[in-house]
C-alpha positions in Angstrom: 0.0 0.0 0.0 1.4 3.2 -1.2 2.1 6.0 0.6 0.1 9.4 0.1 0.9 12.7 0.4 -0.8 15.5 1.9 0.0 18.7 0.8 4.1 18.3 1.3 3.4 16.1 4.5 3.6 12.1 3.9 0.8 9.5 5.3 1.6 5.9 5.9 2.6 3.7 8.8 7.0 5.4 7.6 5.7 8.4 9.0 4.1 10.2 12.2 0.5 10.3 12.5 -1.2 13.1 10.9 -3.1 15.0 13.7 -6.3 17.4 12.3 -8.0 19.6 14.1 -11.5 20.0 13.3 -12.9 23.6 14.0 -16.5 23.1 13.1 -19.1 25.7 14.5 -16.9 26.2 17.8 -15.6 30.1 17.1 -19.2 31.0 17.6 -19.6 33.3 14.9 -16.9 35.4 15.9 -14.3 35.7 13.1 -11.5 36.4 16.2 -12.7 33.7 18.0 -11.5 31.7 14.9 -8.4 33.0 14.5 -7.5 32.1 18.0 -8.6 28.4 17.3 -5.8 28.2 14.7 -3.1 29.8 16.6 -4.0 27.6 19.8 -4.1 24.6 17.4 -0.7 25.3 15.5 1.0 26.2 19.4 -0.6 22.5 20.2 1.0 20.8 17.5 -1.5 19.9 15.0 -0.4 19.5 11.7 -4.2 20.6 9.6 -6.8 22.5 10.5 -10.3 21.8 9.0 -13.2 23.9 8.7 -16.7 23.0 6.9 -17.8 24.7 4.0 -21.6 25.5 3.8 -24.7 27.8 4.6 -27.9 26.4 6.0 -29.8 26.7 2.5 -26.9 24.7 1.1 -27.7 21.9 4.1 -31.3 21.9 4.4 -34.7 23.6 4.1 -36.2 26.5 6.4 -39.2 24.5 7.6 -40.6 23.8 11.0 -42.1 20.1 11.1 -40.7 17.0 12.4 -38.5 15.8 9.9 -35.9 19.0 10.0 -36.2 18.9 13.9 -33.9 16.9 16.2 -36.1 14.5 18.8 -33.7 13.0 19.9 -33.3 13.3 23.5 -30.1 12.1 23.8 -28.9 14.6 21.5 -26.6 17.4 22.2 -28.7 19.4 20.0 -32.4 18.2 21.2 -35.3 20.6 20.0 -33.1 21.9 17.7 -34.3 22.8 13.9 -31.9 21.9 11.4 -31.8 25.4 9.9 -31.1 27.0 13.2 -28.6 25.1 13.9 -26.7 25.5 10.7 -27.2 29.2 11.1 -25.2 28.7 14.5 -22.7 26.3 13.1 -21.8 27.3 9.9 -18.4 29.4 9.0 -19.0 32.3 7.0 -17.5 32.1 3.9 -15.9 35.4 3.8 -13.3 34.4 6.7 -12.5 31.2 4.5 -9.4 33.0 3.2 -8.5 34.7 5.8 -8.4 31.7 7.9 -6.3 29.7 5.3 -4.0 32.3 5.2 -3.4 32.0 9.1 -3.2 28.6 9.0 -0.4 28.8 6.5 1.5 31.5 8.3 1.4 29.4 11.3 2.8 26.4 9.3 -0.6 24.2 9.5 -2.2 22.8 6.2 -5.7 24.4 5.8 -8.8 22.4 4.1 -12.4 22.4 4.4 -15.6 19.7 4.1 -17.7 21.0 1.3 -21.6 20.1 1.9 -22.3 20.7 -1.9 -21.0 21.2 -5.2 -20.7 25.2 -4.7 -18.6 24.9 -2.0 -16.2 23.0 -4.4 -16.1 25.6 -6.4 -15.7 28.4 -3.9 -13.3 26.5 -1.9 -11.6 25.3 -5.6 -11.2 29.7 -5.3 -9.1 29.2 -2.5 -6.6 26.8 -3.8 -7.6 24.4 -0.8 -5.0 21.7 -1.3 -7.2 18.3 0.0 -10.3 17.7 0.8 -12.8 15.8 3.8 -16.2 14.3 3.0 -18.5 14.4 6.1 -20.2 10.3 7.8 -23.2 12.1 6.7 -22.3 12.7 3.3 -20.4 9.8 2.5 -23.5 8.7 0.8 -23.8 12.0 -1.7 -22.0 10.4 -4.6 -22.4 13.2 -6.8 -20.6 15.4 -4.3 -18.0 12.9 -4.2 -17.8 12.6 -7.9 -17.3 16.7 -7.7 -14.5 16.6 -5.4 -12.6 13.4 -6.7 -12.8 15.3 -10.2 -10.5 18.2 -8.8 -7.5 15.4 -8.5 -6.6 16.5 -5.1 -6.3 14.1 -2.3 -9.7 13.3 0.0 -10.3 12.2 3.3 -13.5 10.6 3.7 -15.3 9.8 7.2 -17.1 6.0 7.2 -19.7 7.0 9.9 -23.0 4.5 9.6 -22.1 3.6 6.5 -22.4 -0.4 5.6 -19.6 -2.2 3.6 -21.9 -2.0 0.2 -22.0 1.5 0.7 -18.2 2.2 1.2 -17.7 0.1 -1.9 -19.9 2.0 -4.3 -18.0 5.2 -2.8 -14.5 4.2 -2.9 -14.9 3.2 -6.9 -17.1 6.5 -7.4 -14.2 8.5 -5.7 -11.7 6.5 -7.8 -13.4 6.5 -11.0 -13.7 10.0 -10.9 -10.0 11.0 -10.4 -8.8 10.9 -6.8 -5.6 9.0 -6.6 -4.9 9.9 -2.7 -7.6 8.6 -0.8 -7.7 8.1 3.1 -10.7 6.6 4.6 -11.5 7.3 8.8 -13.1 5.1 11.0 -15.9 7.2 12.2 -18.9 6.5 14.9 -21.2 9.6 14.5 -22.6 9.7 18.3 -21.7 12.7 19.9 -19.6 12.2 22.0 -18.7 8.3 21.1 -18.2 6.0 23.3 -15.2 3.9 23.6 -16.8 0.9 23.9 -18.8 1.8 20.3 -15.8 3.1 18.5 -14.9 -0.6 17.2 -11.0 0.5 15.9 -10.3 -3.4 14.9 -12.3 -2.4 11.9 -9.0 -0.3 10.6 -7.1 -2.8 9.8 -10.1 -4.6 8.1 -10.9 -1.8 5.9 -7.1 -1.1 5.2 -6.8 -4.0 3.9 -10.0 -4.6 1.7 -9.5 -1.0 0.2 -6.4 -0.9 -0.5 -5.7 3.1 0.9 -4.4 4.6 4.6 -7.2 4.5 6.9 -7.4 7.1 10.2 -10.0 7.5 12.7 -12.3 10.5 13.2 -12.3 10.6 16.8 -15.7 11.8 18.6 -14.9 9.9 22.2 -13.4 12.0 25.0 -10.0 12.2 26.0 -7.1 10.9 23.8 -7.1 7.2 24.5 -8.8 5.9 21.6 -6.9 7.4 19.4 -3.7 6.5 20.8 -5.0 2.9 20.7 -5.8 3.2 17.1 -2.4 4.1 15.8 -1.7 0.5 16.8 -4.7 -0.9 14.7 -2.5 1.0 11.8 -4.2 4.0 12.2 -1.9 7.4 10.2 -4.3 9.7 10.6 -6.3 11.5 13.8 -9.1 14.1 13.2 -10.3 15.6 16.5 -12.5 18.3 17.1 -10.8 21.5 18.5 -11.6 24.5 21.2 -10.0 26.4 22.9 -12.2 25.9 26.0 -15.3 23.5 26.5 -16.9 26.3 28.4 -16.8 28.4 25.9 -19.9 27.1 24.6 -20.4 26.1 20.5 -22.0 23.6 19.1 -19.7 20.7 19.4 -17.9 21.9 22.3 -18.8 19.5 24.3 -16.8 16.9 22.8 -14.1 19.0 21.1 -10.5 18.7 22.6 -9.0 21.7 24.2 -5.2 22.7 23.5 -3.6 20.8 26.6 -5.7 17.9 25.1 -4.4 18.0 21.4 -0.7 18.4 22.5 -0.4 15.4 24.4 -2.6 13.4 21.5 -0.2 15.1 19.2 2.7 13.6 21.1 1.4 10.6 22.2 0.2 9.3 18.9 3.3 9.6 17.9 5.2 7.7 20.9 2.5 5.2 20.3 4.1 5.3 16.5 7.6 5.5 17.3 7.3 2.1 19.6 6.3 -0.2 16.7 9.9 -0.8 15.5 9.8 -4.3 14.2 10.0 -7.8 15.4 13.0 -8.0 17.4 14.3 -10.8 20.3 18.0 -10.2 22.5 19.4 -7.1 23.5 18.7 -4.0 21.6 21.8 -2.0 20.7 20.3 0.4 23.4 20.7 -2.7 26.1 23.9 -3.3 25.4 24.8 -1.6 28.3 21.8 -3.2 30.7 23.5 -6.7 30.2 25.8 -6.5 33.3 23.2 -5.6 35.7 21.7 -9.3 34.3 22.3 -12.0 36.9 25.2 -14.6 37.2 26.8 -16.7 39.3 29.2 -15.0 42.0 30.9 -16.2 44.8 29.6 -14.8 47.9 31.8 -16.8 50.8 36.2 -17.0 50.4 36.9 -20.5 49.6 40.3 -21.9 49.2 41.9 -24.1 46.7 40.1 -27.8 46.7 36.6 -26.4 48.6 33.4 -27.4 47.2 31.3 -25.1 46.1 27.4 -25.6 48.0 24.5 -23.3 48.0 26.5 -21.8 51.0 29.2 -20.2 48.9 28.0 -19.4 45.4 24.7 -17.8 44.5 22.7 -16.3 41.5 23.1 -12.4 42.2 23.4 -9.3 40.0 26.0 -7.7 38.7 26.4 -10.4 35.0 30.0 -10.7 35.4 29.8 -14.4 35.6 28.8 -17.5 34.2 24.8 -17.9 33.3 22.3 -19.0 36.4 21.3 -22.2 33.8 25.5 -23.4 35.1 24.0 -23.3 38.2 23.5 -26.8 39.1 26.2 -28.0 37.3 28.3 -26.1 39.5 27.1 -27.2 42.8 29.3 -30.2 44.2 32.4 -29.1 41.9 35.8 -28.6 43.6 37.5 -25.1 42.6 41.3 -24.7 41.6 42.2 -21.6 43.6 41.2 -19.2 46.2 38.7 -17.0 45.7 37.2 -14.1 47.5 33.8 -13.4 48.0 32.3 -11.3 44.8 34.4 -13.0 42.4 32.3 -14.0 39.9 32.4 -17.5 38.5 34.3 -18.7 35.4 34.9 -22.4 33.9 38.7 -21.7 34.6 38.2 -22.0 38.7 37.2 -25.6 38.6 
């Protein structure tokens, strides 16, 4: 399986996991507020930020009845009309550029999930360099078709979508262009829990697509994700905040800076420790083999003793023969004298 690049930064299990943070509706409709979000992301570590491209016409329709209203009561966003919402959510597509431009001064790779073909084309303005499909789009294969066309690499999130369904959008996305594709693992719960976030399914899908595979992580706290870099995972999405109490619409399960540096660096440890199958001493050991134990003498005995239990044991330092001689050595008679802490050799019998 090859590996892909992502606007200058390589993705495959050679390289560091690729850490996103996901902005989503959290500056609040403040254009500052948004700027802050990338600067605290870039200070964290992250190596993307992501924003969503749309307008609540370009989600959904202005109507009150019970289909464009969330029941739910387990919902973050209960009683909630879609439109509404998406009012609250969306990013105004005026700071797009500006944004980007921050993102790139701060050395962080800026893209966007486009909800609809005109955000391809306004975001295709911008020179975006890659691309995310949304769980709940991952269905639209016209809007995949639109943004595999552009040639530019896409990340697409696998949320409630069955294996069928993956299929027919993998070929669509291929068929229609994109050669760099990275699918994430994705539970679309908010938050997720751990226990439904099913990462064995990485490897799975790795293997019968054929492409990198990440995890879009909506649990809370870093350990799922750390766990899923050794299901092969290469690349995180999280959301981002600055501060849960902040408010926003998916604050609630959106990481906060302390948060997303120690995923950034953990993932990472969790990376650097796969090495590869490997038995003895590391070259790094080396040094740890004396403090092994050996066979020393730990009583003086003189020239034609027997060495017993009583005058040899198995102690650290490593400076002598191996415990395994341990038994062969009981009941032997020794050549010379030797003082206690002398470790044992063949030559003393």
């Amino acid at each position: 399986m090859k590996d892909i690049n992502l606007a200058g930064r390589m993705i495959g299990p050679k390289h560091p996991p690729f850490i996103i943070a996901e902005m989503s509706g959290n500056h609040n409709q403040s254009l500052n507020k948004a700027l802050e979000i990338v600067e605290a992301a870039a200070k964290a570590g992250a190596h993307a930020l992501k924003i969503q491209t749309y307008t609540a016409d370009t989600m959904t329709l202005n109507i009150d009845n019970e289909d464009f209203n969330i029941e739910d009561k387990s919902s973050l966003w209960h009683k909630n009309n879609l439109y509404n919402l998406y009012q609250q959510a969306y990013t105004p597509w005026e700071w797009h550029e500006e944004i980007f431009d921050r993102c790139r001064e701060l050395g962080l790779i800026p893209f966007s999930t486009p909800f609809d073909v005109t955000a391809v084309d306004f975001l295709e303005d911008l020179n975006i360099p890659m691309y995310k499909i949304a769980s709940f789009e991952n269905n639209d294969i016209p809007l995949i078709k639109k943004v595999a066309s552009t040639g530019k690499p896409m990340i697409i999130s696998t949320g409630m979508a069955t294996l069928a369904e993956l299929d027919e959008m993998v070929r669509a996305a291929r068929d229609a262009g994109c050669k760099d594709l990275v699918l994430l693992k994705c539970t679309s719960t908010y938050p997720a829990t751990p226990s439904n976030t099913n990462i064995s399914t990485i490897p799975h899908m790795k293997d019968l697509f054929g492409c990198q595979v990440g995890l879009s992580d909506h649990t809370l706290g870093i350990g799922v994700s750390v766990a899923s870099i050794a299901t092969g995972a290469t690349v995180i999405e999280k959301h981002f905040t600055i501060s849960r109490t902040d408010g926003g619409v998916d604050a609630a399960f959106s990481m906060e800076p302390d948060e997303m540096k120690a995923l950034v660096e953990e993932t990472q440890r969790a990376w650097q420790s796969f090495g590869q199958v490997s038995y003895g001493p590391t070259e790094a050991e080396i040094k740890s083999m004396k403090f092994r134990r050996s066979i020393y003498v730990v009583k003086d005995v003189k020239a034609g003793d027997i060495l017993t239990k009583e005058n040899i044991r198995i102690i650290r330092p490593g400076y002598g023969l191996a415990p395994k001689y341990y038994e062969n050595l009981i009941g032997k008679k020794v050549v010379k004298e030797l003082k206690a802490g002398t470790p044992i050799d063949w030559d003393i019998l």
